[in-house]
Residue, then its C-alpha position, 0 to 999 in steps of 0.5 A: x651300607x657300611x662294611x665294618x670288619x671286627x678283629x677278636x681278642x686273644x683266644x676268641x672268634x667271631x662269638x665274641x660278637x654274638x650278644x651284640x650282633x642284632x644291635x650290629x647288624x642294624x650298623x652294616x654288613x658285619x665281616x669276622x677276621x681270623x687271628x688264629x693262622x698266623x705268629x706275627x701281627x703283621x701277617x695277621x693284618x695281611x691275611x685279614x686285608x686280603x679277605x677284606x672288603x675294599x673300604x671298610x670300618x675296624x672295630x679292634x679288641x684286646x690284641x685285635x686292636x694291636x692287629x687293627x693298628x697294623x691294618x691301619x698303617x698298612x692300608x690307610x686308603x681302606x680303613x675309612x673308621x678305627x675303633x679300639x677297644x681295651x687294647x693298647x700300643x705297648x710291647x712286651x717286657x723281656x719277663x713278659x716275651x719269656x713267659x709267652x714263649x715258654x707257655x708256646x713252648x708247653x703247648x707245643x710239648x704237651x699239648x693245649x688244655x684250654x685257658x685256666x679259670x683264672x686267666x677267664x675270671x681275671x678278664x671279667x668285672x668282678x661282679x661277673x666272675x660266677x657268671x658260668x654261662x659267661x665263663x663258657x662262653x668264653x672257654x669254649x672259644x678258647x677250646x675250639x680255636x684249640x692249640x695251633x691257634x694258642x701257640x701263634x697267639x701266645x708266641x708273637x712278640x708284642x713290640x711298642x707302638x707308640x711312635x706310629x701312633x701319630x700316622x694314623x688319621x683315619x677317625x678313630x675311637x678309644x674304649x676302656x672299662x673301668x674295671x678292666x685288669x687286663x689294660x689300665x686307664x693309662x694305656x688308653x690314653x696313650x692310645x687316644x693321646x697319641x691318635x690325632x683326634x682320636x676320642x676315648x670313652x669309658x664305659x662303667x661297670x665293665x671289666x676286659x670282655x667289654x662285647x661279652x658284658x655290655x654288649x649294649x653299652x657296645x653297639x651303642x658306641x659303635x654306632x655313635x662312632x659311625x655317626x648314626x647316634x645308634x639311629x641307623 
């Protein structure tokens, strides 16, 4: 049975699996990291190997996949598959560094008040922007991780990581949405260029929460990858 260990994206915990995880756990014994706790990606990668199984599969979203390149690196002997979905290696401009700092910086002061509507619709396919149940689902993950979790996550500094790309050789896929606004095509590419042999997939009709709105079209890929032709 495979150990496949999945890292969320920003402001989101292990419901982001949820309308996938029956076709996952046809694939393995699912494990959940926590990026909640910590304000660097390299702290978070700690904190998640020292609970993880000995050898494992990664599955990486969004800024999950900035955190299973760290794992990858640091722990290359353990991660025996790599997925990244609709993430990227690049860092923050300095506009983008200061925007998140003074948002940490808010937050601190004020308190956290949940993402706003615009930031969740600008993360979903424009078809699914009424989805209200889909736009809960995704606020209330935000409201329960709360703002400790927002000030860490907001304020880590997003640093380039294209030239390590080339030392991770463990078998590794790249997911983009055609609709994705968050990350663009090229982003992925990068990822997938720079990856020796890494493979990229495009799913259509999706925008950035590829788990959340094509859960399928997820565990049919992810199941591909683990070389079970979604057949386990």
């Amino acid at each position: 049975m495979n150990d496949i260990l999945f890292l969320p994206g920003f402001m989101c915990d292990q419901h982001l699996w949820d309308d996938a995880r029956s076709g996952l756990e046809q694939l393995g014994s699912l494990h959940f990291g926590d990026l909640t706790r910590d304000r660097t990606f390299e702290a978070m990668a700690e904190h998640v190997l020292a609970g993880a199984p000995e050898r494992f599969s990664l599955v990486g979203f969004s800024m999950g996949g900035f955190v299973a390149r760290e794992i990858a690196l640091m722990a290359p002997k353990r991660v025996e598959r790599l997925a990244l979905l609709n993430t990227s290696a690049r860092g923050d401009s300095p506009e983008q560094a200061a925007r998140k700092a003074g948002l940490a910086k808010a937050a601190e002061g004020r308190g956290f008040r949940g993402l706003s509507r615009h930031s969740i619709l600008s993360s979903l396919h424009p078809e699914r922007q009424g989805d209200e149940g889909l736009v809960g689902k995704i606020r209330e993950m935000a409201d329960l991780i709360g703002k400790d979790g927002f000030v860490n996550q907001i304020g880590v500094v997003r640093r380039d990581g294209h030239d390590l790309l080339a030392r991770i050789t463990c078998p590794t896929l790249v997911v983009w949405s055609r609709q994705d606004a968050l990350r663009s095509l090229e982003e992925a590419q990068e990822l997938a260029d720079g990856i020796p042999d890494a493979r990229l997939e495009i799913v259509e009709e999706c925008g950035h929460m590829l788990p959340l709105e094509a859960p399928q079209e997820t565990v049919r890929l992810l199941a591909d990858w683990l070389g079970q032709g979604g057949k386990p």
